[in-house]
C-alpha positions in Angstrom: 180.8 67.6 121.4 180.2 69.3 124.7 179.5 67.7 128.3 175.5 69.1 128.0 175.3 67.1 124.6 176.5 63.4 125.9 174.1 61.2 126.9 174.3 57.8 125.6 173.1 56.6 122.2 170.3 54.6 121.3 170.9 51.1 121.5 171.1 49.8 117.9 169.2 46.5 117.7 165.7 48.3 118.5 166.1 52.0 118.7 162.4 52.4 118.7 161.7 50.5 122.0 163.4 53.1 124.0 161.1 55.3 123.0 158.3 56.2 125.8 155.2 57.7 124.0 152.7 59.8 126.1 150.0 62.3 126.5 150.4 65.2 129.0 147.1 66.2 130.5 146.2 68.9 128.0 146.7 66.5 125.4 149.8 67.4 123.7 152.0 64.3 123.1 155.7 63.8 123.8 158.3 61.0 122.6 161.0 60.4 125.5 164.1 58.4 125.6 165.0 58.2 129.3 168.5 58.4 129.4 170.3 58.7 133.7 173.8 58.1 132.1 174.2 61.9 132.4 172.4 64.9 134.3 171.6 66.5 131.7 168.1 66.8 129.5 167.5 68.4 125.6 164.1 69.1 124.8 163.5 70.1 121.2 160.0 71.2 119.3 158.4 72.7 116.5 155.5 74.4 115.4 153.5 74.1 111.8 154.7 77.2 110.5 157.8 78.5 108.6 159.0 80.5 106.5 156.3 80.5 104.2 154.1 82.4 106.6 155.6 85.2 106.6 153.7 88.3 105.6 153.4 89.4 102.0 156.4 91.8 101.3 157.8 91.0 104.9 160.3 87.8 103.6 162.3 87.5 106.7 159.5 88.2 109.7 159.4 84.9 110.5 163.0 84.6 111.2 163.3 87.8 112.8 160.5 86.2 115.2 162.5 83.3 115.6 165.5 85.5 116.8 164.1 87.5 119.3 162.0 85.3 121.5 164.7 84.8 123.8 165.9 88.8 123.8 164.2 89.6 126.7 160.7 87.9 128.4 158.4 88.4 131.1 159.7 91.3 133.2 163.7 90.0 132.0 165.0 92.8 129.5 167.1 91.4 126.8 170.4 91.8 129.0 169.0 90.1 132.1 167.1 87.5 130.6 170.7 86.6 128.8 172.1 86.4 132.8 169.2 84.0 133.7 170.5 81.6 131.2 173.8 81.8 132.1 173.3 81.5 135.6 171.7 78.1 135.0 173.8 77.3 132.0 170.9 77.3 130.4 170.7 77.2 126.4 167.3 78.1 124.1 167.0 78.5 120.9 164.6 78.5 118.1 165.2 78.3 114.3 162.5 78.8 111.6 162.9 76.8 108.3 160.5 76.6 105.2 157.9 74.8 106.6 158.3 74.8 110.9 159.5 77.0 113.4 161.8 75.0 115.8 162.6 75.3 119.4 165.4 74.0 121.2 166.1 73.5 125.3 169.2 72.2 127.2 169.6 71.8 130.8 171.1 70.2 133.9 168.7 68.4 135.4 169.4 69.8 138.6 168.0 73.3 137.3 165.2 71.9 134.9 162.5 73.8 136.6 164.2 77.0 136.4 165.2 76.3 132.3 161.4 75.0 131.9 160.4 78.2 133.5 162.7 80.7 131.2 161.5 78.4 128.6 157.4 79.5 129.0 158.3 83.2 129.1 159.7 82.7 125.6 157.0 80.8 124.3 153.9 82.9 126.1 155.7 86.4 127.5 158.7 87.1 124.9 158.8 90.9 125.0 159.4 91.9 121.2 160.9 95.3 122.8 161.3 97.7 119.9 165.3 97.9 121.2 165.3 94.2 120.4 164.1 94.4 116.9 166.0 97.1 115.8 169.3 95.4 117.1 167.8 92.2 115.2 167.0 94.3 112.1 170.7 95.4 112.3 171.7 92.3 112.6 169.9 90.9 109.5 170.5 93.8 107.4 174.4 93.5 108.1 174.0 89.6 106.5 171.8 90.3 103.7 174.6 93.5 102.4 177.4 90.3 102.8 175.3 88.2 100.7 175.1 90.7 98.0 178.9 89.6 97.0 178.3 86.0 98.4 178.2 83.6 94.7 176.6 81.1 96.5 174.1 83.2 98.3 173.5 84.9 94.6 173.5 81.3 93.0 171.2 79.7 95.6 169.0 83.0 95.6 168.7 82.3 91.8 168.2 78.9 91.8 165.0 79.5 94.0 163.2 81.9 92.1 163.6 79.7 89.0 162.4 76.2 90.5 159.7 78.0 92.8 158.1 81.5 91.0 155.1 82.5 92.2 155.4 80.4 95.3 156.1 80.7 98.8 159.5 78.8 98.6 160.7 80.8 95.8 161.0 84.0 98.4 164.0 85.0 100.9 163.7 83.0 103.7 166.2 85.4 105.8 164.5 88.1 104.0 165.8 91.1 101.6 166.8 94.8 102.8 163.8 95.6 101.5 161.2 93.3 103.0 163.5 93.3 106.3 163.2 97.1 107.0 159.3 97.0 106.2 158.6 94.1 109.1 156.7 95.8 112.1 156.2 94.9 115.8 152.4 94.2 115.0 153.3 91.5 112.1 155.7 89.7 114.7 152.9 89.5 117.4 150.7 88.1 114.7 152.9 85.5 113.5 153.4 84.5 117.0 150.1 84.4 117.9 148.9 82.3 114.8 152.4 79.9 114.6 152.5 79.2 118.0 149.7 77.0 118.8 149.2 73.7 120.6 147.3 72.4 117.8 150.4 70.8 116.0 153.3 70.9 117.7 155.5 68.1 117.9 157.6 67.7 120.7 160.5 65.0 121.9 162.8 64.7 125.4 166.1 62.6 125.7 167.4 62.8 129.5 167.9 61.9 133.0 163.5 62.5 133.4 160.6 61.0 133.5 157.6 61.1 131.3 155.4 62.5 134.9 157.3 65.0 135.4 158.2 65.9 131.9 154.1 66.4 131.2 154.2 68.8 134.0 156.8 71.0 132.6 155.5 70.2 129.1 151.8 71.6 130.0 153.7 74.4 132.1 155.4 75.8 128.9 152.6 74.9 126.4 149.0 74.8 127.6 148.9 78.8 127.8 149.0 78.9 124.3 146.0 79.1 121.5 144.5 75.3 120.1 144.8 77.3 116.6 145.7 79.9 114.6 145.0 81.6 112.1 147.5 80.3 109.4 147.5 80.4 105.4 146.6 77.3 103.3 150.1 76.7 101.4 149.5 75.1 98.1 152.4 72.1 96.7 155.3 73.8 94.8 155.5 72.4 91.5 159.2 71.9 90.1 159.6 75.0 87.4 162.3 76.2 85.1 163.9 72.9 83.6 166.5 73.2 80.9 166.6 76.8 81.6 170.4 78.9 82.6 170.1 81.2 84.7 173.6 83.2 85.0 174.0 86.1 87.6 177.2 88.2 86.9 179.9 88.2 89.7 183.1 89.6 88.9 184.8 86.5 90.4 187.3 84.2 89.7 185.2 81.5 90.5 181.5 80.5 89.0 179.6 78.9 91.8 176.8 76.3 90.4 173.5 75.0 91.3 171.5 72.3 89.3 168.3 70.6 89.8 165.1 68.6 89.1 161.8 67.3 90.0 163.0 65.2 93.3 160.6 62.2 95.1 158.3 63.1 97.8 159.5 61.5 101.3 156.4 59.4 101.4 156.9 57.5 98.2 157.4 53.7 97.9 160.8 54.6 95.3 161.9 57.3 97.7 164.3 55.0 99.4 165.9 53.8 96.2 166.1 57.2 95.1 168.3 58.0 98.4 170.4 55.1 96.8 170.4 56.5 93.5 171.8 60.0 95.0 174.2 58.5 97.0 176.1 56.6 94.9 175.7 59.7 91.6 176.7 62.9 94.5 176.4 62.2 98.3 179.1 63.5 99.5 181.5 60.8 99.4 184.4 59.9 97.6 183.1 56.9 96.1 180.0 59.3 94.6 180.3 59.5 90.6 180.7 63.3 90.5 183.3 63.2 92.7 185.4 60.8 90.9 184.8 62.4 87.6 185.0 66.2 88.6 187.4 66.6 91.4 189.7 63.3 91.2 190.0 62.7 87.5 189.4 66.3 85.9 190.4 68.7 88.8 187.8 70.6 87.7 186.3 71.4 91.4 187.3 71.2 95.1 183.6 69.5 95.9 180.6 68.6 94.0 177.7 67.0 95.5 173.8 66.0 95.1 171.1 65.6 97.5 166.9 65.0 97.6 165.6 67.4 99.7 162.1 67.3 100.5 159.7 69.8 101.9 155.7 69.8 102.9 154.8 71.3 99.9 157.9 69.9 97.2 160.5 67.5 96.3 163.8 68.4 94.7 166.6 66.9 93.9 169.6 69.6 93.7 173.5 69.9 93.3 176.1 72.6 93.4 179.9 72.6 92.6 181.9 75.7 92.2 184.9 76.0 89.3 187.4 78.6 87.6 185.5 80.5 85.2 186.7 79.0 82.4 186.2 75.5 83.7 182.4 75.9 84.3 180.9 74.8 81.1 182.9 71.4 81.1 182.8 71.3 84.7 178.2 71.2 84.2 179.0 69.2 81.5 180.7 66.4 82.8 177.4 66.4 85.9 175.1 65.9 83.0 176.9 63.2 81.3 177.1 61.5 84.6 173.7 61.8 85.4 172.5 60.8 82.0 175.0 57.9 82.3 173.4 56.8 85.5 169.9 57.1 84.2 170.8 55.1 81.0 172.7 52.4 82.9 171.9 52.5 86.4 174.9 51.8 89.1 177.1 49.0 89.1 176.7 45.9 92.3 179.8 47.8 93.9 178.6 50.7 93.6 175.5 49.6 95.3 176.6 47.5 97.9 179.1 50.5 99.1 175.9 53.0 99.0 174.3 50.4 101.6 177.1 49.3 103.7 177.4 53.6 104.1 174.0 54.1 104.4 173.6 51.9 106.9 176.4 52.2 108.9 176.8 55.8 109.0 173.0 56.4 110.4 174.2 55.6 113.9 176.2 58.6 113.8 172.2 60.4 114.0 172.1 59.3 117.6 175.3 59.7 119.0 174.1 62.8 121.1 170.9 63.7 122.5 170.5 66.8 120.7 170.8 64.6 117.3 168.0 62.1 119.2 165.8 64.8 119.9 165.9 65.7 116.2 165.1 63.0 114.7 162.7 62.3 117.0 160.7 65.5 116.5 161.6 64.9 112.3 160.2 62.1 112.2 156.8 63.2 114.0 156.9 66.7 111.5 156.9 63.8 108.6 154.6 61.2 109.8 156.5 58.5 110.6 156.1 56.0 113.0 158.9 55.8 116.2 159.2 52.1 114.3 160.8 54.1 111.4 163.8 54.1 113.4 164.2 49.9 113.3 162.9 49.9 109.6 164.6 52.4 108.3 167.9 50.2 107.5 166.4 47.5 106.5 164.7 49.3 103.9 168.4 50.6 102.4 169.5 46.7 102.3 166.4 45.5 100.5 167.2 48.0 97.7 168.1 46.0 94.6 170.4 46.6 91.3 167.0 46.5 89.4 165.2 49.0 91.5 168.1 51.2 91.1 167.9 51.1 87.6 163.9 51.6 87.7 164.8 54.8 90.1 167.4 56.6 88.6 165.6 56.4 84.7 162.6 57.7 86.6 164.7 61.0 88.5 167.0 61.4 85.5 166.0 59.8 82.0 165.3 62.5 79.5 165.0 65.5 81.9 167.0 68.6 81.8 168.9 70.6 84.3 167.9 73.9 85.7 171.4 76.0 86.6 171.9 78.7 88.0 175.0 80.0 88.0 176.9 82.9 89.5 180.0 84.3 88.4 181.5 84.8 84.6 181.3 81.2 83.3 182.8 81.2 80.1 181.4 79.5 77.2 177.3 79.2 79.2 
């Protein structure tokens, strides 16, 4: 943790109440936690807009985009505009994901007006100088060839296509080399113009500031840009390829696995359970089932885990382990027998009351910086939820009961089959 990220968690009993909600005076609204124990102040945002914008047969623009907007701005080449951070100790970022394209400030207070300024040439001048994208390009190009001997890249690669054809999600986020080289100047200026928008952006501050002079800097940064753009409807993803193998030949030692199915959308009354349910089956612990029955009693893999991951357009629930080649087939059958086992019994009360006393007790560890409070400030916004999410959310985990767990689990698991993808030379799939 460095000095710029300390500032002083949320106070536990009512997270929520620290939370300052306002409108600047173009409209756009901001959630602040004032926070003077430090002079420091993270500012995080995002945009509707991801990865599933990008340009037919230009997978990748979007990133690229979200790579160059601080590589030069205003009448700052990429060099000097790199000196103006410095200078300041100044740190931007921005991130693009399926579904939003993320921004990120930190700052010293004492040279916030400089860090908000730098911060409006990237959102209104960046330069997109063709130097910049080519280094960028070069840059991308170099990962992509790395992930063309990666097993997890080629697993996770083939694991996408099969649960998402013919949608969006299914395609390269970071791009191909084929889609990569295509991307032109002219599809980065429209992506910026119709992604960055004040229509619906979300926006959250934790700092030594207050919410009057935050809506200055916030309409200083943001009231420049569009209302709207011009983006794509994005239909939902339905869950495809279940009970299907999908194998990808590595010549490896190793067969690196992926597995998934149909998970619960984040707004769903059982979604909670299910988090639960995943928990105590894969989440990362070493009190998870697969844990216990791959790595600790079979030695069959270093880690195994599950998850639910959810998106604006899907819900998954997914896996991965990787094994020796000739380990792989017992190593996917001994996940399956545990799932099924899970979804034909449900968990035990011990396993349940360790899934809540975790669950619980580890989501402090969210807010123990203000870079962590800014996200899940700004996640909860992109999702819907209430700034009294932050009290509830707890209790919700200890209401969960043996029988809802039960419900849950036969309603993720009972009579469904795995999609796996696999890449290596797993012998015997």
């Amino acid at each position: 943790m460095t000095a710029m990220d300390k500032v002083s968690t949320l106070p536990p009993a009512s997270r929520s109440s620290t939370v300052q909600k306002f409108r600047t005076p173009a409209g756009l609204e901001c959630w602040l936690v004032e926070d003077y124990a430090v002079p420091l102040v993270a500012f995080d945002f995002a945009f509707r807009g991801g990865n599933t914008h990008d340009p037919q047969g230009r997978d990748g623009a979007t990133s690229m985009l979200a790579a160059l907007l601080d590589e030069g701005a205003g009448d700052m080449n990429a060099d000097a505009f790199h000196r103006a951070l410095d200078e300041k100790a100044v740190e931007i970022s921005y991130s693009a994901d399926r579904d939003l394209f993320n921004g990120r400030l930190k700052t010293l207070t004492r040279h916030i007006d400089v860090a908000f300024d730098l911060l409006r040439l990237t959102v209104n001048e960046a330069r997109l100088d063709v130097d910049a994208i080519e280094r960028v390009r070069s840059q991308m190009i170099a990962g992509l060839k790395r992930e063309l001997k990666d097993p997890d890249a080629l697993a996770g690669k083939a694991f996408r296509e099969a649960v998402f054809p013919n949608h969006p999600y299914g395609r390269a986020g970071r791009g191909t080399l084929e889609s990569v080289a295509q991307i032109t100047r002219e599809d980065l200026v429209a992506l910026r113009r119709n992604i960055m928008t004040r229509g619906d952006i979300k926006i959250a501050c934790v700092g030594a500031i207050d919410a009057a002079r935050l809506a200055k800097l916030i309409d200083h940064v943001f009231a420049p840009l569009p209302a709207t753009g011009d983006l794509k409807v994005i239909a939902d993803a339905p869950i495809a390829g279940m009970g299907e193998r999908k194998i990808v030949d590595v010549d490896v030692p190793q067969s690196t696995i992926r597995f998934g199915l149909p998970g619960i959308v984040r707004k769903d009354p059982d979604y909670m359970i299910a988090t639960v349910v995943n928990h105590i089956l894969g989440g990362g612990v070493f009190s998870a089932r697969l844990f216990k029955e791959v790595r600790e009693k079979r030695g069959l893999a270093y880690s195994v885990h599950s998850q639910l991951a959810n998106w604006e357009h899907a819900a998954l629930f997914s896996g991965g382990t990787s094994t020796k080649n000739e380990r792989a087939a017992e190593s996917l059958q001994v996940i399956e027998e545990e799932i099924a086992k899970l979804a034909a019994d449900g968990p035990t009360e011990e396993e349940l009351d360790k899934a809540k006393k975790y669950l619980t007790g580890s989501y402090v560890l969210r807010f123990d910086t203000s870079t962590k409070i800014c996200d899940q400030l700004v996640h909860l916004q992109t999702e819907g939820f209430p700034v009294e999410y932050l009290d509830e959310r707890n209790a919700l985990i200890n209401a969960v009961t043996l029988d809802d767990t039960r419900r849950v689990a036969k309603r993720l698991f009972d009579g469904k089959k795995l999609l796996v993808a696999v890449a290596g030379r797993p012998e015997g799939m």
